[in-house]
N, C-alpha and C positions, 0 to 999 in steps of 0.2 A: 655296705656291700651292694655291687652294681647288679642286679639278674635280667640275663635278655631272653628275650618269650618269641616262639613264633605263635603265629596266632592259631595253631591247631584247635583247641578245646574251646575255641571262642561262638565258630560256625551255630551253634546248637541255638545262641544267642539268650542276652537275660535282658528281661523285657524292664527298662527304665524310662528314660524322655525320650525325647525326640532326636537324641544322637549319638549311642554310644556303646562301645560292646564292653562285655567284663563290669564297666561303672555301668554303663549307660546302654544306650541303645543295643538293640538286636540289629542283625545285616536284614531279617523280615523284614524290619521297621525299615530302614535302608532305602530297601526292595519298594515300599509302599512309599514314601516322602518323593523320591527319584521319579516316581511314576504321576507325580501332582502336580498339577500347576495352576497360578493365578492367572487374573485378569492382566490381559499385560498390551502390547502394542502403542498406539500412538495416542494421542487424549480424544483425540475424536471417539475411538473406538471405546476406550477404557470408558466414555462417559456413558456411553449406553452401551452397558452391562459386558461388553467383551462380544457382543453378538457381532458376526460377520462371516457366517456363511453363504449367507444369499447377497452378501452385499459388495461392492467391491467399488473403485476409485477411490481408495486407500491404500498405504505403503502396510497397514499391518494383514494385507492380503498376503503379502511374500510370506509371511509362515503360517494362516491363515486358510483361506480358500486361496489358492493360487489364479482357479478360474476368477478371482472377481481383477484382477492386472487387464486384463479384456477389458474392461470397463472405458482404463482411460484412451485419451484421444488428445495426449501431450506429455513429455517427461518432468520429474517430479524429483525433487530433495525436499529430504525435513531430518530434524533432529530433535528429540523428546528427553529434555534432562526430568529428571524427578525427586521429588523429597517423601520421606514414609517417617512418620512417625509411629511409636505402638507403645500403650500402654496395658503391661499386666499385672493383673489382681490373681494373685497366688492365696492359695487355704490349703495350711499344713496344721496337725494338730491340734486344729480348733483357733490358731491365730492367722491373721488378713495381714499381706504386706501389696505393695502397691509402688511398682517400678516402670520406668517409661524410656525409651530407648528409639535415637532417630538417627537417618542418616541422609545423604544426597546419591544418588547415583543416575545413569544413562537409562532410562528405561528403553528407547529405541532409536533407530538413525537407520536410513536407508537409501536407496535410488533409486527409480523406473525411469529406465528406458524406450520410449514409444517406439514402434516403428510402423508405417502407415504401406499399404502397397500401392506401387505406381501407378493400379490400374484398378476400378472393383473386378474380380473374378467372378466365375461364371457359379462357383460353390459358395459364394456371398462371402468369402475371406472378407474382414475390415481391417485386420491389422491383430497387431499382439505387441507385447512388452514383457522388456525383460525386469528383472527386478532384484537385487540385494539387501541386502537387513541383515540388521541383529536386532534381538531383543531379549530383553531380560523377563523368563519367564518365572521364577520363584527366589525369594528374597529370604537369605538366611539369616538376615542380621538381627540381630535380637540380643536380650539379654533379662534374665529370670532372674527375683530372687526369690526364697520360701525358709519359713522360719516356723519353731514351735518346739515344745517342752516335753519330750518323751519317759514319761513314767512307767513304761512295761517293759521294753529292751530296748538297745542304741545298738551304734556299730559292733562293739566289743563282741556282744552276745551272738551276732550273727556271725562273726569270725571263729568263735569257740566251737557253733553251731557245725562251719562249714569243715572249719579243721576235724575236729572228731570224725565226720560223713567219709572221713578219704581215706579212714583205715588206720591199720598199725603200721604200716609203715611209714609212715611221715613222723612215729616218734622218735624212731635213731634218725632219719633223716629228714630233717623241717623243709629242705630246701625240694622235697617233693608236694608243699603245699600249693595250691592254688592263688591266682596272684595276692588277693584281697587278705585271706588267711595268712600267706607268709610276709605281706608288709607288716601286717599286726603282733608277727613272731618277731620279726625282726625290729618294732620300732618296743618289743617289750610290753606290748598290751592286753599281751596272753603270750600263757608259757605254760612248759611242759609239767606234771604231775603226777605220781605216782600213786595208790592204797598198797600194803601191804596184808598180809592173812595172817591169822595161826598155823596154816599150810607152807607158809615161805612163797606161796603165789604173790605175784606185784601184778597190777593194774596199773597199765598206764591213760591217762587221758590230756587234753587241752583246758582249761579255764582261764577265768582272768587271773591276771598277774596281780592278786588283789592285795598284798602285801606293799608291791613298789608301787600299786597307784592310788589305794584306798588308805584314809583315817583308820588303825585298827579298830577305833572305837565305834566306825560307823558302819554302815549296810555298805555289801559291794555290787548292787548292782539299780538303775533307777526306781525310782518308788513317787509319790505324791509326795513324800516330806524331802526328796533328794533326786529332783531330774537331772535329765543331761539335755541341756540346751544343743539343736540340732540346727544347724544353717548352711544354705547351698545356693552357691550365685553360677549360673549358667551363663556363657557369654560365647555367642556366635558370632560370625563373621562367615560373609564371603555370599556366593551366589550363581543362581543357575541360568546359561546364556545358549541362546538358539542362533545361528545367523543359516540366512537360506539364501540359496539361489532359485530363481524362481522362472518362472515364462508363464502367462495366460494370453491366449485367444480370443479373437471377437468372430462369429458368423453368423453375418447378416443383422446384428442388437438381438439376436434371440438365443442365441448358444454360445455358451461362454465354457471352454476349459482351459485347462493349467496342471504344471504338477510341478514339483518343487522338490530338492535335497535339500535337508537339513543338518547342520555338523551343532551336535549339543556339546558344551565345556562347563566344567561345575567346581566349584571350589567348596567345600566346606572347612571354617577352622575353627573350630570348639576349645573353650578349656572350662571347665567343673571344680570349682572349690568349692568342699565340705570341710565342715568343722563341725566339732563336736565339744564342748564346756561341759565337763561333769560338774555335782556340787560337793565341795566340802573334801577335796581328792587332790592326794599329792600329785596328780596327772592336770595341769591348768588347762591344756585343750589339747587335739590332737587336729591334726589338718589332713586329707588327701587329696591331692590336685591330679587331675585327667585330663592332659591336653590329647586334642586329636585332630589330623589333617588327610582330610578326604576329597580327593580330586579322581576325574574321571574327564575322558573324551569320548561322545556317539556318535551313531549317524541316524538316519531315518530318512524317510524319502513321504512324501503327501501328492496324492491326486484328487485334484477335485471339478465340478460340472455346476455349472447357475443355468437354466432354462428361465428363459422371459416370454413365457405363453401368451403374454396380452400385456401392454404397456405399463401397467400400474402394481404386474406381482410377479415376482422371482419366486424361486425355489433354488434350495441349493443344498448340494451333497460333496464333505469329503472325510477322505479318508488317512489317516497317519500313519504307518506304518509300525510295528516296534522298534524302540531306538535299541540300538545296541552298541553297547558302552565297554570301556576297557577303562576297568577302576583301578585306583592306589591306594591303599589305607595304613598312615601312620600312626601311632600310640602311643602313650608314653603314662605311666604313674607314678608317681611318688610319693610319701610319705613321709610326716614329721610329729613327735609326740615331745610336746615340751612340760618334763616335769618340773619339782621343787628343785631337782638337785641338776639341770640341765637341760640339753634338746637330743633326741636320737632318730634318724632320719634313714631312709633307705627307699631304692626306686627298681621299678620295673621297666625295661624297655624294651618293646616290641619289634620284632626283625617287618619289616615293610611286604605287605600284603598284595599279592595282586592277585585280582580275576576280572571275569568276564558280568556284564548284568542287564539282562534283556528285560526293558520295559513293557506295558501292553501296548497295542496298538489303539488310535483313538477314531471312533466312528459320528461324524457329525450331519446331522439335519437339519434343514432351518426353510422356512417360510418369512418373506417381506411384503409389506403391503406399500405401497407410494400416493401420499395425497397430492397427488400432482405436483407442483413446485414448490408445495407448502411443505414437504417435507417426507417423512417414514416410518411405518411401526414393523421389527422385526421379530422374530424370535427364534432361539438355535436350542437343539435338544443334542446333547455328545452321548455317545454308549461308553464305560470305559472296563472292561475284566482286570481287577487288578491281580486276582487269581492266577494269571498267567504269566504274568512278570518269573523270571528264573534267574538263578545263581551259578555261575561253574569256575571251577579254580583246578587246574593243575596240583595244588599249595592243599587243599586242606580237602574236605569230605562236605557238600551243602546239601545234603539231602535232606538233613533236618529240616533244615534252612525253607526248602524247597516245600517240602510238608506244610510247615507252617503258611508259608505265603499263599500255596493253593486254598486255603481257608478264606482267604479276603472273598470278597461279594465283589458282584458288577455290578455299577451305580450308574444311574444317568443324572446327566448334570446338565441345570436347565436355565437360560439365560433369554432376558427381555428388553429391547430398550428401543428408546422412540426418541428422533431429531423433529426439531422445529422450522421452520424456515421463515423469517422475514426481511429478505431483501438479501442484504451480507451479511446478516445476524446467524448465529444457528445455536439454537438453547436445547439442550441433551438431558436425558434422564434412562435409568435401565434397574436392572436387579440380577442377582446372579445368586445360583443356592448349587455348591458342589456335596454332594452326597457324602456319607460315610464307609468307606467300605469295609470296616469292622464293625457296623452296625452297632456302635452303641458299647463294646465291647467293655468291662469295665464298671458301667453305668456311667459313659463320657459318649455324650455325641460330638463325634471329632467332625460331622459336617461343617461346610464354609458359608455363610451370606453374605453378599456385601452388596449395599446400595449405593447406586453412583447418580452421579452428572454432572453437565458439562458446557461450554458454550463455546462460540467461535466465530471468526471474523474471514470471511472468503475475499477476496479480490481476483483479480485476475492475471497476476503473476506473484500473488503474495499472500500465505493465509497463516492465522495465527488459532491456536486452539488451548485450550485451558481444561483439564478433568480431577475430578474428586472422587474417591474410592473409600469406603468405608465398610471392615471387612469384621466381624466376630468370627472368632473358632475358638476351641477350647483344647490342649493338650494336658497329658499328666508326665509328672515324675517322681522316680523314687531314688532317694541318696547313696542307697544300697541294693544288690538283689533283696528280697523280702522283706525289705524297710516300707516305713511308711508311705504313702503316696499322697503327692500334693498334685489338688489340681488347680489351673492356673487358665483364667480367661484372657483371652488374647484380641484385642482390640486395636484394628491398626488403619490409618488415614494416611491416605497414600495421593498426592496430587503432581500433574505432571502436564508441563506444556511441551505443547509442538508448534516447532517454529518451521515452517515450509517455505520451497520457490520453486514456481512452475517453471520449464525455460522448452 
């Protein structure tokens, strides 16, 4: 039996990993992932620390400080392939699994255009350029495993759980269950139940179907002498891409601005197999697979100002604006329960979602210091509210939704990194620490770290650059609403050249 769902009842969201409504993620969660972003740009930059808002004669100025495009004083091509590798250490049930997952991608490519004025001006005009890019600012690709032996309840009991919660009327009619409940009605995992009285009253309820899938001789539900082996492989793809147009200003080497459009594009493609192995049960395993395809396109707009007070220190201020996105969210689950005497299998399919999802805006500070030709130490402090990020759909009701999200915290996120200079040499180093804005929520600090650097080769119509990024975070998931939770550290080395020409 085929059932197609719009996603009404979903909005309220049940809180799982990192992507998925009904199995998995909340649109909350959504809300706060869409609003993050890593270290990203060109390897110059990514080597020391992602810092660049007092800095500029770099392409990762175009989604960056646009005021640092002022900078140059000649037009510019590069392009930054990258490779990420990650490994995670998963603890579900007291057992450690250990999976590692990599791939190749563009992390950036752009252009500046210089353009010099025919004359100095009498307002110290020196010129401005213009600028293009893309760059890939958050990397979905991944892939989880988590494993362990449940002795108190498995799937079953939380479907019995959720079925009973919905009332009597789902007894004459199953097909008023909830997705999760009614794939379990339907794959026969639980089923319906009557008590009768001395009165001729009948009580109806849900349990397991403990006849078709339990030994009669044994217990029907997990215990220490009879778990139910529990395992769930998460597998992402896809990722999040900024491309800008840009302009910054020179007046006089001492004021520098710019401001810049941005168009964000985002692909997410998820699929979630759980399986679940009872023991000693006419029931060998049951499977539920949760694919899902989440794409969006924003905009956003950035302004920002570098003042050079005295030759050897910048300051620099910008500003992001919120993006504002037009999302699509596909779905799909199915179900398959393979007993002694065969397989019985049934799916839900979701009608395709769309709304609206306004990110926060992001506020950046930063101070540079310059040792004269030797090189530079900077540092960049970001504000970011992710409390104000919002949901709205024609389609459904996000108020919940909305509630929830105003709950996150505003974090600052704080970035350091220092170039070397000798001769055509340049040796990099930085640090970067992104806040948590659930504070912990859980007892999981979902904060970012990552230490980086980097080195490079200048000439003068040709430079080459190399960076290394190494990042910890930690997320959680659970294989059910009020299943257990595994948490899972996330470990990820991420290196990227850029291949440049001046002309």
């Amino acid at each position: 039996m085929r059932r197609i769902y719009t996603l009404i009842l979903i909005s309220t969201g049940l809180v799982c990993l990192h992507q998925i409504p009904v199995h998995g993620q909340s649109y909350a969660d959504i809300a706060r992932i869409m609003s993050q972003q890593e270290i990203h740009g060109t390897a110059r930059f990514q080597g020391i620390g992602g810092v660049k808002t007092a800095l500029g004669g770099d392409i990762s100025s175009i989604s960056g400080n646009p005021a640092g495009l002022g900078f140059y004083n000649s037009s510019e091509f590069s392009i930054s392939p990258g490779y990420v590798f990650i490994n995670n250490t998963s603890s579900y049930l007291g057992s450690t699994l250990n999976n590692d997952h990599s791939n190749f991608y563009l992390a950036n490519a752009g252009a500046v255009i210089h353009k010099s004025p025919s004359s100095q001006r009498s307002n110290g005009f020196k010129g401005g350029s213009f600028g293009f890019g893309t760059s890939r600012i958050a990397n979905f690709q991944n892939q989880i495993i988590y494993q362990g032996s449940n002795t108190v309840e498995d799937f079953i009991d939380y479907a019995v759980d959720e079925a009973n919660a919905q009332g009597p009327d789902t007894y004459d009619n199953p097909d008023l269950l909830r997705e999760l409940p009614f794939l379990a009605f339907q794959t026969t995992l639980i089923d319906r139940f009557f008590d009768g009285n001395s009165s001729g009253d009948t009580t109806f309820f849900y349990d397991r179907n403990i006849y078709d899938i339990f030994d009669p001789d044994q217990i029907a539900f997990p215990s220490d002498e009879f778990p139910t082996l529990q395992q769930e492989m998460i597998t992402t793809k896809g990722g999040h891409y900024q491309t800008n147009f840009s302009y910054g200003a020179n007046f006089a080497d001492r004021f520098y601005i710019g401001a810049s459009v941005g168009i964000n594009t985002l692909r997410l493609d998820q699929q979630r197999v759980y399986r679940e192995i009872p023991t000693d049960a006419d029931l060998t395993e049951f499977t539920l697979v949760d694919d899902r395809l989440l794409e969006g396109t924003g905009i956003n707009g950035t302004l920002g100002i570098i003042l050079r007070p005295v030759n050897v220190f910048t300051l620099g201020v910008s500003y992001t604006s919120p993006t504002f996105y037009e999302m699509r969210d596909e779905s799909y689950l199915s179900m398959s329960a393979d007993y002694s005497t065969g397989v019985i299998s049934d799916e839900v399919i979701f009608l395709p979602l769309r709304y609206r999802l306004r990110t926060p805006g992001r506020l950046n500070g930063a101070a540079a210091l310059f040792l004269d030709k030797f090189g530079f130490i900077s540092a960049d402090v970001e504000w970011v509210d992710y409390g104000s990020a919002k949901l709205t759909s024609d389609e459904v009701d996000f108020s919940n939704t909305n509630q929830e999200v105003s709950t996150y915290g505003s974090v600052l996120n704080y970035r350091v990194g220092a170039e070397l200079r000798f001769k055509a040499l340049r040796l990099r180093a930085g640090y970067s620490l992104q806040e948590d804005p659930l504070e912990g929520a859980d007892g999981i600090d979902r904060s970012r770290e990552s230490l980086t650097a980097g080195l490079g080769l200048r000439f003068k119509k040709f430079f080459v650059d190399a960076s290394y990024v190494r990042s910890n975070y930690n997320i959680s998931a659970s294989p059910y609403p009020e299943g257990p939770t595994a948490f899972i550290e996330n470990i990820s080395e991420n290196a990227v050249l850029t291949l440049g020409f001046k002309f």
